[in-house]
N, C-alpha and C positions, 0 to 999 in steps of 0.2 A: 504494500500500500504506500503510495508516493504520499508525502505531507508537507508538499506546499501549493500553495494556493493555486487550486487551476484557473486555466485562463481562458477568457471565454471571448469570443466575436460577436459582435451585435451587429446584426441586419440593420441595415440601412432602406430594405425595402418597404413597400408601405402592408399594414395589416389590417386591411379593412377590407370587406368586400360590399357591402349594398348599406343604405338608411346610415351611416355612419359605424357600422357593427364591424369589431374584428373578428378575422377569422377566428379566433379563438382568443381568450381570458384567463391566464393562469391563474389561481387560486390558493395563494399555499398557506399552510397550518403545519404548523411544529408543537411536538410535545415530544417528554422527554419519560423512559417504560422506567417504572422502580426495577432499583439494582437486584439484581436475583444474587440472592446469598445460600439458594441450595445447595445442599452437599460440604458448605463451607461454615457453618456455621460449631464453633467451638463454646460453648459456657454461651456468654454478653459478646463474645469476640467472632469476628471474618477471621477466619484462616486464609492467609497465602501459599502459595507454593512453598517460600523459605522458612514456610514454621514461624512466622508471624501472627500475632492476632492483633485485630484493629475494634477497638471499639469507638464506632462512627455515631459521631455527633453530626457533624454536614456534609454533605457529599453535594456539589457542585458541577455544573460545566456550562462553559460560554459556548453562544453559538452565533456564528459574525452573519452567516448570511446564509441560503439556501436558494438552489439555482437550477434554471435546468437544463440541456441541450436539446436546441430543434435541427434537425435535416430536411432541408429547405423543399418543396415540390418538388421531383424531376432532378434533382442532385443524387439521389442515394446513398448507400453505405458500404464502403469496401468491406466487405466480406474478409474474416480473419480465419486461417489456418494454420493451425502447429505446426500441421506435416510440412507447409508451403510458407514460410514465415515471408513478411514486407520486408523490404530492403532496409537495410540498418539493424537487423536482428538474424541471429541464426540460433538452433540448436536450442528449441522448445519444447518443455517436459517440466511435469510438476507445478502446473500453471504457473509458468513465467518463462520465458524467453532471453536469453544473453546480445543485449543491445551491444554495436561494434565499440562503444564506449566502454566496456567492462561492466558495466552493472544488470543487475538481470527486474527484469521489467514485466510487471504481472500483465494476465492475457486482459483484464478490462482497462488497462492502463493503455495496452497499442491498441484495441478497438475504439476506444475514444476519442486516440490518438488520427488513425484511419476514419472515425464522423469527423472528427475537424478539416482534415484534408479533404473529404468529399462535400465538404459544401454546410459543415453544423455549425449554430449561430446559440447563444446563450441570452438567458434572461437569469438577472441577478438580483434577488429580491434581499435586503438589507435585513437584517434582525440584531445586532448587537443586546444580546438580552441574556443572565444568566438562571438556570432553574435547579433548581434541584433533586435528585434520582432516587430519593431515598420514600417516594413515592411519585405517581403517575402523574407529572405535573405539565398545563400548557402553557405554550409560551405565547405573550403578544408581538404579533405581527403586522407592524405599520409604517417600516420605515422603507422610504425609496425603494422603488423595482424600474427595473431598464424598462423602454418603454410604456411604463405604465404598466407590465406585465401582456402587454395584448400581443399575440402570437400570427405569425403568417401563416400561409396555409403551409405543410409539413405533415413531422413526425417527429413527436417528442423521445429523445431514444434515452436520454438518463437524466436522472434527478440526484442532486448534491446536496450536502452540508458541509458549513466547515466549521469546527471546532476550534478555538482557541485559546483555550485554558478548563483546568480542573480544577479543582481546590477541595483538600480533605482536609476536616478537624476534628480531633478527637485523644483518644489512647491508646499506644502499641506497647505491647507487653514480647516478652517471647518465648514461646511454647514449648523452648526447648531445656537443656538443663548448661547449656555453654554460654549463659550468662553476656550473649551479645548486647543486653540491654540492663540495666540496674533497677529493678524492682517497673515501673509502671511509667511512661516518658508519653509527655502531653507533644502534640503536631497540632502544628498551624501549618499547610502546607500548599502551595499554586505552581502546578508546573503550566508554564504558558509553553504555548507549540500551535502549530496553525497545518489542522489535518483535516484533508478532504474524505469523505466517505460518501460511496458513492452508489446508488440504485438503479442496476439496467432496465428500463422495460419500452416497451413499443406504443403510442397515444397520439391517432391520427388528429389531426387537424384540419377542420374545412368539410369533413364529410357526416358531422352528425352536430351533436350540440356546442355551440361554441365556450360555453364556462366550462371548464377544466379544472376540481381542487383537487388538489397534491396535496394530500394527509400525511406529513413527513413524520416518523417517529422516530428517537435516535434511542440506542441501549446501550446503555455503558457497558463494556466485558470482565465479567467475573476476574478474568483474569490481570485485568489493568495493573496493579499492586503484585502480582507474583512474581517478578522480579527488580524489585525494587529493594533495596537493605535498608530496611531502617535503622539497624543498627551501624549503617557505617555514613554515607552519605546518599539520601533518600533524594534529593534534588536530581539526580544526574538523568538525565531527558533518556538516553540511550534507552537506559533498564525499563526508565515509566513505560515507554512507546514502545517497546519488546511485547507487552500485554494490551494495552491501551487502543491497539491497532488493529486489536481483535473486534472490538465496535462494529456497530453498525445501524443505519436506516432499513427503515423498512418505510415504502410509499402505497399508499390506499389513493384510488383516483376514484374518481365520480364526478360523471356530467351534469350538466342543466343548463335550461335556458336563460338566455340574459334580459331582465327587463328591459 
């Protein structure tokens, strides 16, 4: 999972078709699924992977924006194959592919990559808003969207979040008997980092109802804190994002007509 900010193309062409109506109206709604602590759950304490237990007070996450890509009419979408990988990539297995650059690059990363180049255009709808995971909570949704959110005719092919900061508070004990931690140690803690998660799916444009909501839900991953040391230096972005990358949306659509 790539975690910087992707980048999106805005149409310049026009989105209307008759009486002043665009072809389409995105709609989008973010909420954030309570942290599932099954299977983890020790005494009052989260078990981690490293024999950590966290008894959480706050559990946090910012969300800057959610966005989503169109493929314009009559552009299409290069078609991705392992066996046949696009130029700049060879020798794909284990969902990801070795870009000529050395780094290996997951398979929804060059499909993206492949709608950008055949013709995909974004709408970036603005959220800077933080909630919290430790139940099912939604977020408000009001700030600036590229044009006004209204869509050309297309195909909606994914829908994005990006993350930028976490923040846990509470107390970490340690489960084991090696004394990593001295009796009960209170955290204040925000790792900030700017991560895209991202939702493939297919949502024509122009051939049925033009409002389109994107019902965005983001789930924190159990495992976000399974490689983190609290006992030695908890800040270090690498180990957060080891777990934390496990996240993900999930997108609910549904039509209707626009007054």
């Amino acid at each position: 999972m790539k975690y910087l900010l992707m980048a999106f193309v805005v149409f310049a062409a026009g989105c209307t078709f008759q009486d002043g109506q665009p072809w389409g109206l995105a709609d989008f709604s973010v909420k954030t699924n309570e942290f599932d602590r099954a299977g983890r759950e020790e005494g009052e304490y989260f078990k981690t992977a490293l024999n950590y237990g966290i008894e959480i007070e706050t559990l946090e996450v910012e969300i800057e924006s959610v966005g989503l890509a169109l493929s314009a009419e009559g552009t299409g979408i290069s078609e991705f194959d392992p066996a046949n990988p696009p130029p700049g990539y060879s020798l794909c297995h284990n969902g990801h592919c070795h870009a000529d650059s050395g780094e290996l690059v997951d398979y929804e990363d060059i499909r993206r990559e492949l709608s950008t180049a055949a013709g995909a255009a974004g709408i970036i709808q603005l959220v800077d808003e933080r909630a919290s995971v430790l139940s099912d909570s939604t977020i408000d949704v009001s700030g600036a969207c590229t044009q006004d959110c209204q869509l050309d005719r297309g195909s909606i092919t994914n829908v994005s979040a990006i993350v930028t900061a976490v923040t846990l508070k509470g107390t970490v004990v340690d489960l084991t008997d090696a004394e990593r931690i001295d009796g009960e140690r209170q955290i204040d803690l925000t790792w900030e980092i700017s991560t895209t998660f991202n939702h493939e799916l297919e949502v024509a444009v122009g051939d049925d109802d033009p409002g389109i909501a994107l019902n965005t839900a983001f789930s924190l991953s159990p495992r976000t804190f399974d490689a983190v040391d609290f006992g030695q230096d908890p800040t270090t972005i690498e180990s957060f994002l080891d777990g934390f990358e496990r996240s993900q949306i999930d997108v609910k659509v549904k039509r209707y007509e626009l007054d």
